[in-house]
Steps between C-alpha positions, in 0.01 A plus 500: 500500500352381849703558837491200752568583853566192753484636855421309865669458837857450488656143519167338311576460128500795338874468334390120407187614331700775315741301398257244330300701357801713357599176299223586315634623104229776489563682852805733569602437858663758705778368716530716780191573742266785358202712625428620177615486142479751219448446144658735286229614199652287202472199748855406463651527845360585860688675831433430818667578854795307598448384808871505596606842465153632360599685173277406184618205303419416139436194327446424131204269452525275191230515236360127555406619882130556556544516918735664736535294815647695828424427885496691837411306814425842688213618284189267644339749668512737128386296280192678470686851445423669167784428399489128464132486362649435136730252634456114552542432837588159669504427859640194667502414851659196699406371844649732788713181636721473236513872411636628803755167572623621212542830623635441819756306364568735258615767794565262782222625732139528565356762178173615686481864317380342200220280689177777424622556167457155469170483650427791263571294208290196611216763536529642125551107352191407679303822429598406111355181586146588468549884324719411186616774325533420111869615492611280827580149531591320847653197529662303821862424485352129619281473162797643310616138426196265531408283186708612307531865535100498428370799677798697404423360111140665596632824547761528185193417291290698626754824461552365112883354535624219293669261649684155485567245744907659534416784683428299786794342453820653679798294360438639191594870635702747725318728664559845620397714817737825499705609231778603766521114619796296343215181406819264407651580834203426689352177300891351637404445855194608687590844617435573874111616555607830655615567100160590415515560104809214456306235712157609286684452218644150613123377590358673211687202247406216735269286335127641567310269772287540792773631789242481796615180691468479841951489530452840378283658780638729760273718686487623872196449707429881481469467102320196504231648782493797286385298215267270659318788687407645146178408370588581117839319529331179617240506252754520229734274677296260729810278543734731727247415787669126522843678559635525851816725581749421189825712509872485503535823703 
């Protein structure tokens, strides 16, 4: 039984990606956001922190699951730990413009603490780049979509998941984020953005498209200067050089 471990900078993907690839028959997705999972030795359930109030949880796993799926945003700069060497690691990134609208609009101000972390990240995608490691994948939040889903397809082949066409299909499912969000409640109306998990969970069973449209953008000049100053951002993301001062603040 293989563990999958999606991480990358918040606000770029990671619950999407989770979610489709824990449509998937063969993979046991864990609901709630994990640093690390546990099999037990008969390889019928796992534990793993709760990232609410931090005691050890326990799942059963089913006997048809061959994968257990779990995700931490937070962990880019570990994923070459010890720890995660037996793991399958994914990392997605998204373009900085779009990341940190979302952000800001998520708090209602300018969310500069997390701008070297995100320069980190950029860094460790592009190192992976040109030094892949055989148990990390990288894909842009951008290419998530394209053709089809193709370079995602690449990637769940190349781990050894099968696959139909419905996983990328989110009509045919609900999706969860926390256990300790009401998902009925929040799938009613579109929860305020300052309710982190219920508003996750309300844009978690949207329909899965490309969300970067230029409507969407809200950034300060500070954040865009920041980001067009960086040599490894604009390599990755050539495009934020056309953008002048965009914000709502």
């Amino acid at each position: 039984m293989k563990k999958i471990l999606i991480t990358g900078f918040m606000h770029s993907g990671t619950s999407i990606l989770k979610s489709i690839i824990g449509h998937i028959p063969e993979v046991h997705e864990v609901y709630n956001e994990a640093k690390e999972v546990f099999l037990s030795l008969d390889r019928k359930s796992l534990s793993y922190h709760h990232p609410y109030h931090q005691g050890l949880v326990h799942e059963s796993i089913s006997e048809n699951k061959k994968f257990i799926l779990c995700k931490e945003p937070h962990l880019i700069e570990h994923i070459y730990d010890d720890k995660y060497k037996d793991y399958i690691i994914i990392l997605i990134i998204r373009n900085p413009l779009w990341v940190f609208s979302s952000m800001n609009r998520r708090v209602g101000a300018e969310c500069n603490a997390d701008l070297p972390f995100y320069k980190k990240a950029v860094e460790i995608f592009s190192d992976l780049q040109v030094n892949n490691k055989p148990n990390i994948y990288t894909i842009k939040y951008e290419d998530l979509f394209h053709n089809n889903y193709k370079n995602l397809r690449l990637i769940l082949d190349s781990i050894g998941l099968r696959y139909s066409n419905d996983i990328f299909d989110n009509t045919k499912y609900k999706n969860h984020i926390a256990d300790w969000v009401n998902t009925e409640e929040s799938l009613k109306n579109a929860p305020n953005p300052r309710q982190h998990e219920a508003f996750r969970t309300y844009q978690i069973n949207q329909p899965f498209v490309n969300n970067n449209t230029p409507n969407k953008i809200n950034i300060p000049l500070r954040q865009l200067n920041y980001f067009k100053s960086n040599p490894e951002i604009v390599k990755l993301y050539p495009e934020i050089l056309k953008y002048q001062k965009i914000s709502l603040f």
